[in-house]
N, C-alpha and C positions, 0 to 999 in steps of 0.2 A: 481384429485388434483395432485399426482404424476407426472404425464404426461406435465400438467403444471406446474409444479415446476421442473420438468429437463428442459427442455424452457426456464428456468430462467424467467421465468414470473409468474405475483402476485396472490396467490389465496384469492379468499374474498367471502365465502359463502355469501348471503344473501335471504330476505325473500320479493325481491323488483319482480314484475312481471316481468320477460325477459330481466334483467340487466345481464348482463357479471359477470362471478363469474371467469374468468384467463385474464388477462389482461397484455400486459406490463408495466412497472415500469416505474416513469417517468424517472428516469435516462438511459432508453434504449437510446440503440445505436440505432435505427429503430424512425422510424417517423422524426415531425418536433418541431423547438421548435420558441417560440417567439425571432423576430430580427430586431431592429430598433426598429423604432418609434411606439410606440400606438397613435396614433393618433382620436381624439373626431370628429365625424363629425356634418352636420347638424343632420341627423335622425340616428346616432348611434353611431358605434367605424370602424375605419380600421386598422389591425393590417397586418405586412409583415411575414411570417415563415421561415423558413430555412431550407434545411433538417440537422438532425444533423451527419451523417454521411455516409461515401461512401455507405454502407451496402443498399440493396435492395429487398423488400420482394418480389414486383410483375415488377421490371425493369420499365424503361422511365420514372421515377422519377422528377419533375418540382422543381426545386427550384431557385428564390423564388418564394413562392405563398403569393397572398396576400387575408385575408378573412376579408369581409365586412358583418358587423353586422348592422342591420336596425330592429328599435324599429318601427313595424308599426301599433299595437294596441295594448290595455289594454294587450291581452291575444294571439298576434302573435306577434312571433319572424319570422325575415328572414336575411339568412348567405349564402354568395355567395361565393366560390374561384375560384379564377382564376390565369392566369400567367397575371404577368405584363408586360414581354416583347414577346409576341404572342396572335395577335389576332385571335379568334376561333369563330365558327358559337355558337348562343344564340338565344333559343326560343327566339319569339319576344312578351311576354310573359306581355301584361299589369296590372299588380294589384293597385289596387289605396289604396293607404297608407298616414292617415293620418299624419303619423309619430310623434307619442305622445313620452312625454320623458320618460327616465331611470325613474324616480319616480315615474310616471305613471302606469309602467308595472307591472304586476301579476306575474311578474320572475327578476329571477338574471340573470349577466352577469360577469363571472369571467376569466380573463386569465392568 
């Protein structure tokens, strides 16, 4: 706890199997934060990130990235990122998805 708390990062004991108990804060300066539009699609949400500043924890840093959220049964989620200005090799990876809705699913989707 100490150790992450000089890291300025969050400690939160808990009694959940293999969840992160040091964490960063959402107010860190590291990572990415929502930017633009959230946009609704047909089978989910596409939302753009940013990153929120110069600061980099592992270099070659993509920003913006954008992550597509696709409701494709009761009880599977699927979440893709990618850059939107470079295209990159992609399994060619067929899953057939009915694409059921938000109200449907056996999960939340918060951002």
């Amino acid at each position: 706890q100490e150790a992450c708390e000089a890291r300025s990062c969050t400690w939160c004991a808990t009694d959940v199997a293999n969840a992160p108990w040091c964490f960063f804060p959402e107010d860190s300066p590291y990572g990415y934060s929502l930017g633009g539009n959230t946009e609704e699609t047909a089978k989910g949400w596409r939302v753009t990130l940013n990153k929120r500043q110069a600061l980099s924890l592992f270099g070659n840093d993509i920003s913006p990235v954008v992550l597509e959220v696709e409701f494709q049964t009761r009880d599977r989620l699927r979440f893709r990122l990618y850059d939107p200005n470079r295209q990159r090799f992609e399994v060619p990876l067929k899953i057939d998805s009915p694409g059921v809705s938000a109200d449907e699913a056996s999960y939340d989707v918060e951002f």
